[in-house]
NUDOBA-886550 format. One line per field, with one value per residue (C-alpha): residue number from 1; residue in three letters; chain; x, y, z. Coordinates in nm, 2 decimals. Each point is the difference from the previous one (the first is absolute). Layout:
N
num = NUM;...
residu = ALA;...
chaine = A;...
X = X;...
Y = Y;...
Z = Z;...
***
This chain:
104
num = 1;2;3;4;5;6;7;8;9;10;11;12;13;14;15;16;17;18;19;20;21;22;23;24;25;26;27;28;29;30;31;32;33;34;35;36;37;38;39;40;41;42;43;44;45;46;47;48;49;50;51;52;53;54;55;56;57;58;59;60;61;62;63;64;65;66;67;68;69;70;71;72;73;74;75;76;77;78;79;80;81;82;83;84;85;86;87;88;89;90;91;92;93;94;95;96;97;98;99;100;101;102;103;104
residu = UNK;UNK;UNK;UNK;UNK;UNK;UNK;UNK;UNK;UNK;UNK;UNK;UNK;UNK;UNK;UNK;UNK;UNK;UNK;UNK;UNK;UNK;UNK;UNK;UNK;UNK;UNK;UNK;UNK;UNK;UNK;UNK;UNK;UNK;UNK;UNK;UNK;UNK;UNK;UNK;UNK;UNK;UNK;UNK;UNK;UNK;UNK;UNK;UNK;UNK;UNK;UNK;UNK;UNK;UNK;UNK;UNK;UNK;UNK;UNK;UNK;UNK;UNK;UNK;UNK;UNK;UNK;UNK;UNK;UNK;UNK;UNK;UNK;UNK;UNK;UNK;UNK;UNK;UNK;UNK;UNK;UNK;UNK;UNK;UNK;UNK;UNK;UNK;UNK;UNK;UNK;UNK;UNK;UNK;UNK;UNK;UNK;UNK;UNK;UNK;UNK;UNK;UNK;UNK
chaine = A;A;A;A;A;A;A;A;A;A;A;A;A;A;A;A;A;A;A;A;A;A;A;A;A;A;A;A;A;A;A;A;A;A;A;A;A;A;A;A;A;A;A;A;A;A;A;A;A;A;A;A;A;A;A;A;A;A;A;A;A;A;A;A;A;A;A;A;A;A;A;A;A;A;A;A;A;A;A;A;A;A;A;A;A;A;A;A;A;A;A;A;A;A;A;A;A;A;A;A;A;A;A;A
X = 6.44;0.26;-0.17;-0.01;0.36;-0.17;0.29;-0.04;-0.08;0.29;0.09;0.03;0.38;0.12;0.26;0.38;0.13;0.27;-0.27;-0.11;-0.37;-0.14;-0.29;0.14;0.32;0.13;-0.33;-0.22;-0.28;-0.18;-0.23;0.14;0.03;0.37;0.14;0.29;0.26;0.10;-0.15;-0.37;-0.38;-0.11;-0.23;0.01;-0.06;0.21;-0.10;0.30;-0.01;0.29;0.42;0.16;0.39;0.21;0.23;0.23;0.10;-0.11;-0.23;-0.31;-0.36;-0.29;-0.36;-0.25;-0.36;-0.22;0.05;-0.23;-0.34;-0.20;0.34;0.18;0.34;0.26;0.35;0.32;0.20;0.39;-0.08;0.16;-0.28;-0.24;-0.14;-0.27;-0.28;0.08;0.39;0.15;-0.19;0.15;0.36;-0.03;0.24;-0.16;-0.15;0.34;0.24;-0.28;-0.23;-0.35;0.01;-0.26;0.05;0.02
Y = 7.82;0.28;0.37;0.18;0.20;0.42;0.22;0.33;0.22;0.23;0.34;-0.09;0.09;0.22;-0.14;0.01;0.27;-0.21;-0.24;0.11;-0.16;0.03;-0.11;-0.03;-0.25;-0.09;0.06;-0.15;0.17;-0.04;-0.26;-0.20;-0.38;-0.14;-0.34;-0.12;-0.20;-0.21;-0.20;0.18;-0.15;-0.22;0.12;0.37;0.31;0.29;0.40;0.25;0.26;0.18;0.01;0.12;0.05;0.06;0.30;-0.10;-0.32;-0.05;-0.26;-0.01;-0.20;-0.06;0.02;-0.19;-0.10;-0.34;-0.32;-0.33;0.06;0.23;0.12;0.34;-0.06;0.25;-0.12;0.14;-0.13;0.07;0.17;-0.33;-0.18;0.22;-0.11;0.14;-0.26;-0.29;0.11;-0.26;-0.29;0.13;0.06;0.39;0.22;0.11;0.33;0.18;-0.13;0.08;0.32;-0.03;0.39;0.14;0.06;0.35
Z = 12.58;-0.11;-0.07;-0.33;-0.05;-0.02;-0.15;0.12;-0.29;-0.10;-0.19;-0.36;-0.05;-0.30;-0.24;0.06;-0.20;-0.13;-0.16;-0.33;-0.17;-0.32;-0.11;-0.40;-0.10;-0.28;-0.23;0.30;0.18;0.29;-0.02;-0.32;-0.02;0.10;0.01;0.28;-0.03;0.26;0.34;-0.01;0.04;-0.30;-0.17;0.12;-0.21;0.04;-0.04;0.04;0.29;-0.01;0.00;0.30;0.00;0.31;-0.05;0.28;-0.09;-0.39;0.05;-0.23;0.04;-0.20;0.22;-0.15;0.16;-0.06;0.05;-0.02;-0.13;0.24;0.19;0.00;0.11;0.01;-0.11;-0.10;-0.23;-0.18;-0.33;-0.18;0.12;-0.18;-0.33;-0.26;-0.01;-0.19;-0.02;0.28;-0.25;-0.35;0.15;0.00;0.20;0.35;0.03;0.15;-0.32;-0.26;0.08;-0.15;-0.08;-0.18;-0.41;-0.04
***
């Protein structure tokens, strides 16, 4: 019979100073739908979190939370992977190469 694995619980650590989060991108808020490109659950719905770049080495990601029906998942994901709903089905460019900004 092997025993449960306890963790121990820990400080919640602040963020590296040379990541930087937002919770806007590219016309996206917080909470709005998203669709990925690329090797993820079928049949999984997508709701943006948040875009994090690292200022040491350049490199960019796309947070998004959901999953299968009834799951909340946290992911990250390359920008290119990112597409307005619908847009991966009708060919459109990926949220990083086409901004959904707001009409002003």
């Amino acid at each position: 019979m092997t025993r449960p694995v306890r963790r121990a619980k820990g400080k919640v650590q602040a963020r590296p100073e040379h990541l930087q989060r937002s919770e806007e991108w590219n016309g996206l808020r917080r909470g709005d739908p998203v669709e990925i490109e690329g090797p993820v659950l079928r049949s999984a719905a997508w709701r943006f979190l948040g875009f994090v770049r690292n200022d040491r080495n350049g490199a960019e990601s796309v947070e998004v939370i959901g999953g299968r029906p009834g799951e909340d998942r946290v992911r990250s994901f390359l920008p290119e992977q990112v597409f307005p709903v619908g847009g991966r089905k009708t060919g459109r460019a990926s949220l990083a190469d086409a901004p959904q900004l707001p009409l002003g």
